[in-house]
TORMAR-109299 format. One record per atom (N, C-alpha, C): residue number from 1; residue in three letters; x, y, z. Coordinates in steps of 0.02 Angstrom, whole numbers, plus 50000, padded with zeros to 5 digits. Example, Ala and Ser with C-alpha at 12.3 -4.5 7.8 and 13.67 -1.06 7.14 Angstrom:
BEGIN
+------+------+-------+-------+-------+
: resi : resn :    px :    py :    pz :
+------+------+-------+-------+-------+
:    1 :  ALA : 50660 : 49716 : 50390 :
:    1 :  ALA : 50615 : 49775 : 50390 :
:    1 :  ALA : 50660 : 49835 : 50390 :
:    2 :  SER : 50642 : 49888 : 50354 :
:    2 :  SER : 50684 : 49947 : 50357 :
:    2 :  SER : 50645 : 50002 : 50394 :
+------+------+-------+-------+-------+
//
This chain:
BEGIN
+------+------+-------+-------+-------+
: resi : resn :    px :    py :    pz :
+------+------+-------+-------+-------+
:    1 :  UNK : 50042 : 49941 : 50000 :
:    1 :  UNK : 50000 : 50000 : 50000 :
:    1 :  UNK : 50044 : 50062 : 50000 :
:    2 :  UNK : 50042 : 50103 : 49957 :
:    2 :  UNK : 50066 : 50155 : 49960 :
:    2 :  UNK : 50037 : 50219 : 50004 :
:    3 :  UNK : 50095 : 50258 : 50010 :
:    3 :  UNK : 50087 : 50333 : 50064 :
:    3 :  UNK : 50016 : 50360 : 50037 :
:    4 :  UNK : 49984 : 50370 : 49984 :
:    4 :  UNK : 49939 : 50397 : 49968 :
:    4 :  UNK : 49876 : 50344 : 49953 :
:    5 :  UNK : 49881 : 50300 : 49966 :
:    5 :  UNK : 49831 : 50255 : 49941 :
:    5 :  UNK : 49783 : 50238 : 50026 :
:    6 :  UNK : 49831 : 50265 : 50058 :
:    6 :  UNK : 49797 : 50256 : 50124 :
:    6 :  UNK : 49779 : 50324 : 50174 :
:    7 :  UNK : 49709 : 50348 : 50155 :
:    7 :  UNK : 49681 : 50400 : 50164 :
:    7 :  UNK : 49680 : 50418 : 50252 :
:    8 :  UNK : 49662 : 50388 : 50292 :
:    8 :  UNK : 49668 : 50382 : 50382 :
:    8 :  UNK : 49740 : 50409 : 50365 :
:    9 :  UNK : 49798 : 50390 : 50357 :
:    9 :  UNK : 49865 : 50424 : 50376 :
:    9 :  UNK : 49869 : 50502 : 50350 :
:   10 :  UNK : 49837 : 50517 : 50279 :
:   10 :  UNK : 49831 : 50565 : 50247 :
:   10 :  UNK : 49803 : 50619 : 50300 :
:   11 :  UNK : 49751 : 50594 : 50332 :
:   11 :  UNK : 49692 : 50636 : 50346 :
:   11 :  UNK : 49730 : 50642 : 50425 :
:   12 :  UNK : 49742 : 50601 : 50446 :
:   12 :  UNK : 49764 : 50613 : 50515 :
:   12 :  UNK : 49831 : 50660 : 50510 :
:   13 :  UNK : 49896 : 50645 : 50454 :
:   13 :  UNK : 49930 : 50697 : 50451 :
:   13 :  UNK : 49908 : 50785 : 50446 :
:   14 :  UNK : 49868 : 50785 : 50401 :
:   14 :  UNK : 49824 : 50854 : 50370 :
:   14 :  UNK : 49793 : 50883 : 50436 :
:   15 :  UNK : 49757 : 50845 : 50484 :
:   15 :  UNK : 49726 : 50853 : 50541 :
:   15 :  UNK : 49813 : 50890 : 50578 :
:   16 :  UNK : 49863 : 50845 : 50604 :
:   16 :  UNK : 49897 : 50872 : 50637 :
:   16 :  UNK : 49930 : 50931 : 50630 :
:   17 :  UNK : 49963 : 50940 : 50551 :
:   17 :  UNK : 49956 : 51006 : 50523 :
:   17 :  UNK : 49918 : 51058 : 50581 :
:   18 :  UNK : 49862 : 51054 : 50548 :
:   18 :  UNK : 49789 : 51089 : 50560 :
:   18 :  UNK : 49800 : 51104 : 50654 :
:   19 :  UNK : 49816 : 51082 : 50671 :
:   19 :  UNK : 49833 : 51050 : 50750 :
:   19 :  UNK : 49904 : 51106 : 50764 :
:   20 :  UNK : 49936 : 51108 : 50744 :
:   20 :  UNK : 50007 : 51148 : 50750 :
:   20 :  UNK : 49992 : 51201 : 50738 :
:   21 :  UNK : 49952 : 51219 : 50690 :
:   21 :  UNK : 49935 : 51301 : 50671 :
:   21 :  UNK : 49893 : 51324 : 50715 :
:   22 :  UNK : 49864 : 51287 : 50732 :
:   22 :  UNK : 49800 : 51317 : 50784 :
:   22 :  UNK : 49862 : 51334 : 50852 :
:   23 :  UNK : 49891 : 51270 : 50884 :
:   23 :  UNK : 49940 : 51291 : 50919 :
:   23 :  UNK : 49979 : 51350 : 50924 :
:   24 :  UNK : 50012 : 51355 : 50867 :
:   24 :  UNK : 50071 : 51434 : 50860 :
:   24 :  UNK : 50000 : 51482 : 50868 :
:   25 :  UNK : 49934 : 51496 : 50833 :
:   25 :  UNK : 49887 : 51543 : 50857 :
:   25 :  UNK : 49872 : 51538 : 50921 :
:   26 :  UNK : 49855 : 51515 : 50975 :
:   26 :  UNK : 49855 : 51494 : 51035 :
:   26 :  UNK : 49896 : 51546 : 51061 :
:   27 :  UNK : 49947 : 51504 : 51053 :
:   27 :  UNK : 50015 : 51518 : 51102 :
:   27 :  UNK : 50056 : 51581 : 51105 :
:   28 :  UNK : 50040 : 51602 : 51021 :
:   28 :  UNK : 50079 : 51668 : 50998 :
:   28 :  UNK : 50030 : 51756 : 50987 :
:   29 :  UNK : 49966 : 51710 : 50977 :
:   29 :  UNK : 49930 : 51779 : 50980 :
:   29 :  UNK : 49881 : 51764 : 51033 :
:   30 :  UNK : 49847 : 51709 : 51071 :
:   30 :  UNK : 49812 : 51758 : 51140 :
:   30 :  UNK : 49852 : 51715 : 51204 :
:   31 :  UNK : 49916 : 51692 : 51192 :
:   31 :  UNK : 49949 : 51687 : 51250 :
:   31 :  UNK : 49902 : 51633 : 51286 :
:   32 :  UNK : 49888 : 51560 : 51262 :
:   32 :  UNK : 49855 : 51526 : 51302 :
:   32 :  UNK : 49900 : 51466 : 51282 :
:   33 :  UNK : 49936 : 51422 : 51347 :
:   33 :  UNK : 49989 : 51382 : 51328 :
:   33 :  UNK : 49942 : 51294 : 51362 :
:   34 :  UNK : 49918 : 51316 : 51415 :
:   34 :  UNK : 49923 : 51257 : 51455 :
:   34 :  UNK : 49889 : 51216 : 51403 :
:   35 :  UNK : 49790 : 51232 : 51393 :
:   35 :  UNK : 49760 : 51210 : 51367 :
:   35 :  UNK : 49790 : 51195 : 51286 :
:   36 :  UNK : 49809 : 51256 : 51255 :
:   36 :  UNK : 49837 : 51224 : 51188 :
:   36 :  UNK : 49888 : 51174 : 51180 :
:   37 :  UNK : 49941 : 51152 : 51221 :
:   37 :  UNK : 49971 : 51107 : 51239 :
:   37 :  UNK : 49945 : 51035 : 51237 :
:   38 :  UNK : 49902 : 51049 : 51287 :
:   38 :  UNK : 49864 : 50959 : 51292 :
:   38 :  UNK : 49828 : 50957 : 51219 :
:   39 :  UNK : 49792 : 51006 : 51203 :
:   39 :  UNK : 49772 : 50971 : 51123 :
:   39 :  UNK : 49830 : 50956 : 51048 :
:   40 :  UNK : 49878 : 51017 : 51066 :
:   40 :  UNK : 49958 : 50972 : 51026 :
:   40 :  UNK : 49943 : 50924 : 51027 :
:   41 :  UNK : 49970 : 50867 : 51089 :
:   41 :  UNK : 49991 : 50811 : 51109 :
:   41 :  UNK : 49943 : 50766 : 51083 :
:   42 :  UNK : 49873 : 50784 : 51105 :
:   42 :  UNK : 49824 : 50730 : 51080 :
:   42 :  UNK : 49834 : 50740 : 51021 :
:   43 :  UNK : 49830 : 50813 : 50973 :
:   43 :  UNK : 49791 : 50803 : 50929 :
:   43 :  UNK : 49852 : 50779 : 50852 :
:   44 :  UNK : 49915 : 50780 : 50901 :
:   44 :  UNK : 49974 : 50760 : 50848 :
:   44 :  UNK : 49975 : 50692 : 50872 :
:   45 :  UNK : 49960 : 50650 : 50892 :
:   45 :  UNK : 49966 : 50595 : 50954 :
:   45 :  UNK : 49912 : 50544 : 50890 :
:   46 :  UNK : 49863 : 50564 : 50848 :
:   46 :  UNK : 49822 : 50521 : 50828 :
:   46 :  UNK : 49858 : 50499 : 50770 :
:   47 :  UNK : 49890 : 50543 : 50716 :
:   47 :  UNK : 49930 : 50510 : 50650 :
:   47 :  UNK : 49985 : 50491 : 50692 :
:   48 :  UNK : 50012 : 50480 : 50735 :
:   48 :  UNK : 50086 : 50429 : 50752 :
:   48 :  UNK : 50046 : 50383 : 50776 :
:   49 :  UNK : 49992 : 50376 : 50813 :
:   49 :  UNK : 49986 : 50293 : 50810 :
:   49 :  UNK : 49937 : 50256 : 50753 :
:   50 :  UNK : 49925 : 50308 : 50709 :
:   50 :  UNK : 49916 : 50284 : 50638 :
:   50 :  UNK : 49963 : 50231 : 50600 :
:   51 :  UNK : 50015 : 50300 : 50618 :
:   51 :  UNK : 50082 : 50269 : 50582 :
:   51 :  UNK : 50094 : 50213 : 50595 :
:   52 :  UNK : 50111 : 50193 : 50677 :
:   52 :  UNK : 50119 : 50146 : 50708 :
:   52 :  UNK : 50088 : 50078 : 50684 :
:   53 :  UNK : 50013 : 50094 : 50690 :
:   53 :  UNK : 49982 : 50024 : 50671 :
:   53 :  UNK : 49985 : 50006 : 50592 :
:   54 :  UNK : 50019 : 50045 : 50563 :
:   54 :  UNK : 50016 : 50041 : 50489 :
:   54 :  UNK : 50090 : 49997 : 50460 :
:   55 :  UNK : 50127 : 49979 : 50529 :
:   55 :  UNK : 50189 : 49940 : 50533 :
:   55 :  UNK : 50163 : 49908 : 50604 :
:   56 :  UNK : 50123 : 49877 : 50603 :
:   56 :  UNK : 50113 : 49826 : 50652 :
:   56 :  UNK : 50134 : 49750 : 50664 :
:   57 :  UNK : 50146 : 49728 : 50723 :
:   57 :  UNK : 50219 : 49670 : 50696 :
:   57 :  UNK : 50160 : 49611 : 50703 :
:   58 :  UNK : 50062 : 49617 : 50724 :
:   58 :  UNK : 50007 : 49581 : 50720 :
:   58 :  UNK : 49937 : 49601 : 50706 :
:   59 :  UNK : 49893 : 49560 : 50710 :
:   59 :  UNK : 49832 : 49609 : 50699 :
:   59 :  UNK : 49807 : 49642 : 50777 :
:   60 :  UNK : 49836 : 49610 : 50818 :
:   60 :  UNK : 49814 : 49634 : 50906 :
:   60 :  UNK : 49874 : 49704 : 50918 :
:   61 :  UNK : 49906 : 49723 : 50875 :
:   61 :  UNK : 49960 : 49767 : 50889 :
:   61 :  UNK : 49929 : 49807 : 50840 :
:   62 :  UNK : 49892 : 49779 : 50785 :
:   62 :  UNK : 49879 : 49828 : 50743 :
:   62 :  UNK : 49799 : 49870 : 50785 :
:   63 :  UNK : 49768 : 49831 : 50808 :
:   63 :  UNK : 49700 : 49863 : 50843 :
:   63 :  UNK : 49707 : 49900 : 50881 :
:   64 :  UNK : 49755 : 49884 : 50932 :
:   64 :  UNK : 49780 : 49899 : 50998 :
:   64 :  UNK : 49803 : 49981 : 50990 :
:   65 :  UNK : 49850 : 50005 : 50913 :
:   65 :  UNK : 49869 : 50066 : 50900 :
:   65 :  UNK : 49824 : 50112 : 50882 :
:   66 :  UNK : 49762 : 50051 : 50830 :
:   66 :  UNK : 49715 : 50106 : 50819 :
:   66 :  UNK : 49670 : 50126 : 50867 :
:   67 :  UNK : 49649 : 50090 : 50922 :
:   67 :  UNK : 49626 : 50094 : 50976 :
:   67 :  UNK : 49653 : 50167 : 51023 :
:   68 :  UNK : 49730 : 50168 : 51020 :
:   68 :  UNK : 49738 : 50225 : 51058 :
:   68 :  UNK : 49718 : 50284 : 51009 :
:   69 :  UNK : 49741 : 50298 : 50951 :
:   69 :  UNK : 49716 : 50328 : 50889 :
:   69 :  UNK : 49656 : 50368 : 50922 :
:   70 :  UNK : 49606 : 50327 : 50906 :
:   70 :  UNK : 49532 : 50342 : 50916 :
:   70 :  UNK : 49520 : 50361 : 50981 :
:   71 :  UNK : 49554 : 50356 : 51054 :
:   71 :  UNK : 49562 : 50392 : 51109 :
:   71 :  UNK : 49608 : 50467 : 51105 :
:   72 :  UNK : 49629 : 50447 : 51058 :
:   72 :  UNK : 49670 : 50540 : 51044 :
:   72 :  UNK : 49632 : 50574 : 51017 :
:   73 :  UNK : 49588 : 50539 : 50984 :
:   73 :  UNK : 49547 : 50579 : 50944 :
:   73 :  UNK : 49496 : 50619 : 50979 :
:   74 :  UNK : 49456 : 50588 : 51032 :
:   74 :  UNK : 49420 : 50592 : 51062 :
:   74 :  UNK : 49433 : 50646 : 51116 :
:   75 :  UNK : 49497 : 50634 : 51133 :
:   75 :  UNK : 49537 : 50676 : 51192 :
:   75 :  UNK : 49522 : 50749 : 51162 :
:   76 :  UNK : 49567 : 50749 : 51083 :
:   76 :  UNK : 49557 : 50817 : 51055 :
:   76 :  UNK : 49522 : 50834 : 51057 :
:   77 :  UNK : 49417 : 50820 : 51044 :
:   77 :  UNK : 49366 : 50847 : 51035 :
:   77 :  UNK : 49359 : 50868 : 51112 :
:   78 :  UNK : 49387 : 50868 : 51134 :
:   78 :  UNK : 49364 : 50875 : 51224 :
:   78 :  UNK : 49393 : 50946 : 51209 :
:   79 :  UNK : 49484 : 50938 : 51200 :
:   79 :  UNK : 49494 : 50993 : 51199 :
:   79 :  UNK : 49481 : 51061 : 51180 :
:   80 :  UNK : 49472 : 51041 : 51099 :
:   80 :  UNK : 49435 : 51087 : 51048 :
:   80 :  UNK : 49386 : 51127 : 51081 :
:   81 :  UNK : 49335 : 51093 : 51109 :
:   81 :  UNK : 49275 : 51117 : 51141 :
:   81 :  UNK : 49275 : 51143 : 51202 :
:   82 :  UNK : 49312 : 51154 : 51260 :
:   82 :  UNK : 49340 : 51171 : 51309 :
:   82 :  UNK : 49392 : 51248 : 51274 :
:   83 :  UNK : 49414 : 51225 : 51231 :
:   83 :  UNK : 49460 : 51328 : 51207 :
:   83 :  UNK : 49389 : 51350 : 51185 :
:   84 :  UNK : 49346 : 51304 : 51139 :
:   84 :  UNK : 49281 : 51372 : 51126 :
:   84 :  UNK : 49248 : 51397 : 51180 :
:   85 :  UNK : 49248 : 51334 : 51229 :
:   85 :  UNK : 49200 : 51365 : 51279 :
:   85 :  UNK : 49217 : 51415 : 51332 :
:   86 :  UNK : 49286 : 51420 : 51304 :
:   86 :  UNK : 49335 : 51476 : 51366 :
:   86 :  UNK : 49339 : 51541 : 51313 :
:   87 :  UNK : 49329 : 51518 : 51249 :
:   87 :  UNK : 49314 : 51577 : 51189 :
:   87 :  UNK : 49390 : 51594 : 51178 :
:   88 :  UNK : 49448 : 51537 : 51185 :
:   88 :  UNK : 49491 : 51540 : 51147 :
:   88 :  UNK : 49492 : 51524 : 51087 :
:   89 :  UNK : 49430 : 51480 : 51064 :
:   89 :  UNK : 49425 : 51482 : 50985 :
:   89 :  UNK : 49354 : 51507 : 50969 :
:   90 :  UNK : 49362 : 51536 : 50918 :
:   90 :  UNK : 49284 : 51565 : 50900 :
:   90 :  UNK : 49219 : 51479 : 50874 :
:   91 :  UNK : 49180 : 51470 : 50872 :
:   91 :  UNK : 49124 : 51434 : 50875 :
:   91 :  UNK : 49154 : 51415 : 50777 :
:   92 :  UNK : 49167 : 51487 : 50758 :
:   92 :  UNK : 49161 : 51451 : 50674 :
:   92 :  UNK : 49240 : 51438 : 50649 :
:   93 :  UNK : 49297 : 51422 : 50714 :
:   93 :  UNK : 49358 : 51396 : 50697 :
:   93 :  UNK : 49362 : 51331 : 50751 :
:   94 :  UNK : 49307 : 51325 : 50770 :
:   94 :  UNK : 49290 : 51258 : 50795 :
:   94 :  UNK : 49240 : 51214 : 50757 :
:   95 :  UNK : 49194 : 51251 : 50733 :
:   95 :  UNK : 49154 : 51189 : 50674 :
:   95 :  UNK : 49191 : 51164 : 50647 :
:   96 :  UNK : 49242 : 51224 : 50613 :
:   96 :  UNK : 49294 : 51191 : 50557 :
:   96 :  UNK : 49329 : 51142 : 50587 :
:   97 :  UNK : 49387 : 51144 : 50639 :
:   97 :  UNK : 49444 : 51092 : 50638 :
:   97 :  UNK : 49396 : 51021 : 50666 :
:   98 :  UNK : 49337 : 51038 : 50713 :
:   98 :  UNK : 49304 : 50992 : 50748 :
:   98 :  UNK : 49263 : 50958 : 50705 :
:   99 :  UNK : 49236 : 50985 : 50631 :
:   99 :  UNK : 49225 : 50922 : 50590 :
:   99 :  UNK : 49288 : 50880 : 50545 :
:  100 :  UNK : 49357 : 50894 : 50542 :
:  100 :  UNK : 49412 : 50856 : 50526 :
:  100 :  UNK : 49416 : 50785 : 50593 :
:  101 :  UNK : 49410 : 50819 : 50663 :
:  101 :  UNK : 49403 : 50783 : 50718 :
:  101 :  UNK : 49350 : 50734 : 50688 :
:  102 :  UNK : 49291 : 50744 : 50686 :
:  102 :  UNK : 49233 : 50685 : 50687 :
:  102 :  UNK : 49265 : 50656 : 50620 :
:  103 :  UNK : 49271 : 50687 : 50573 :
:  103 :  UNK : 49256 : 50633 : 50517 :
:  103 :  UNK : 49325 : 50591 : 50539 :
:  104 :  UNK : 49389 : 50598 : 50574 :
:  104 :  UNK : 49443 : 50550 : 50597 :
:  104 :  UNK : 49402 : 50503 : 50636 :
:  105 :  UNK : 49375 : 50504 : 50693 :
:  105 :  UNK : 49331 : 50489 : 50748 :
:  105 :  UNK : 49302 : 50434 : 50696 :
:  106 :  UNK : 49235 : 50466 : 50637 :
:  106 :  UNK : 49217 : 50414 : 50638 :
:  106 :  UNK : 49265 : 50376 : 50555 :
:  107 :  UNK : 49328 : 50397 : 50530 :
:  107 :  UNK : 49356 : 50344 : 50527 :
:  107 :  UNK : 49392 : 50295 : 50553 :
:  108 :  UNK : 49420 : 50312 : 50620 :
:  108 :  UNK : 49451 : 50257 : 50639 :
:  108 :  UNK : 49408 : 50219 : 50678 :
:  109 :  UNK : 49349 : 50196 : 50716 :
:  109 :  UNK : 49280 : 50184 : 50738 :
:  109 :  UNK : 49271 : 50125 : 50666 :
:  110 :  UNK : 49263 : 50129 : 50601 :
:  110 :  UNK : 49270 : 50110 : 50555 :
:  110 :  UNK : 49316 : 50045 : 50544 :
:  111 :  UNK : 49364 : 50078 : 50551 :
:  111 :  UNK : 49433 : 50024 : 50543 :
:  111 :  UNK : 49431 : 49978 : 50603 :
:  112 :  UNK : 49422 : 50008 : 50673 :
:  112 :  UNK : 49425 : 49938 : 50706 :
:  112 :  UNK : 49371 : 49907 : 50723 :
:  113 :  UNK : 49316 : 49943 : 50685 :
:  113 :  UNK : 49264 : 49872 : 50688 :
:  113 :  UNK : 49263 : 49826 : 50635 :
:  114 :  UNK : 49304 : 49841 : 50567 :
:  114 :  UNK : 49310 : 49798 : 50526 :
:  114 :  UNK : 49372 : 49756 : 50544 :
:  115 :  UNK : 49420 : 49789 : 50594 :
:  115 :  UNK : 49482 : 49738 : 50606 :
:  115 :  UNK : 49480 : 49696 : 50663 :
:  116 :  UNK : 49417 : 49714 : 50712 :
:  116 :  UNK : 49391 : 49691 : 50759 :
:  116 :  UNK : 49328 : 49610 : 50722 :
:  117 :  UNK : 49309 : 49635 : 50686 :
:  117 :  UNK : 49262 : 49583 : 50651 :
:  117 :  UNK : 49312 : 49524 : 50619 :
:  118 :  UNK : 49357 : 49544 : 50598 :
:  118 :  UNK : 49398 : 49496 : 50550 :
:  118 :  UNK : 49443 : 49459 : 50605 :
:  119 :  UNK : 49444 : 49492 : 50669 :
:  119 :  UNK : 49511 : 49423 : 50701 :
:  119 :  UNK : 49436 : 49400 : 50762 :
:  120 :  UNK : 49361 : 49394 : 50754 :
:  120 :  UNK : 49327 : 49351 : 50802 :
:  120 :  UNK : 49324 : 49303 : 50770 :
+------+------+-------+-------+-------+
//
């Protein structure tokens, strides 16, 4: 499978992007570190264990990565929604990155119920 043939790594990279810029805005123009911090981590945290399970040495190593995946993911929407609700992000720079969030959410939800179905 090639780098581009596999859309979840695509989308989760593009997401983290998306994730870093929001960060340097955060951090550099209204001076808010703690909270933008923890969503970094999560929200760069979901394409590395993409990556991860995409060199998995089984299929229980491969679930197991996407599994945390889909808990980063989740983590981030917490975050996301916690800076709007402190009105560090405006409502319409949270629709935006927070529907990249769901549609990750519900691709990886996706993947391990089809990788979950295939090793019962």
């Amino acid at each position: 499978m090639t780098r581009k043939d596999n859309s979840i790594a695509e989308k989760s990279m593009s997401f983290a992007v998306r994730i870093v810029g929001m960060f340097r805005l955060l951090t550099e123009k209204k001076r808010e570190c703690v909270m933008s911090k923890q969503v970094l981590r999560s929200g760069t945290s979901i394409g590395a264990n993409v990556r991860e399970a995409n060199s998995a040495q089984s299929k229980a190593d491969f679930i197991s990565k996407m599994a945390i995946a889909l808990k980063e993911c989740d983590e981030t929407g917490y975050w996301l929604e916690l800076l709007t609700r402190t009105e560090y992000l405006s409502w319409e720079e949270y629709d935006s990155i927070n529907a990249d969030c769901r549609e990750l959410f519900a691709m990886l939800t996706a993947i391990l119920k089809s990788a979950r179905r295939t090793t019962s």
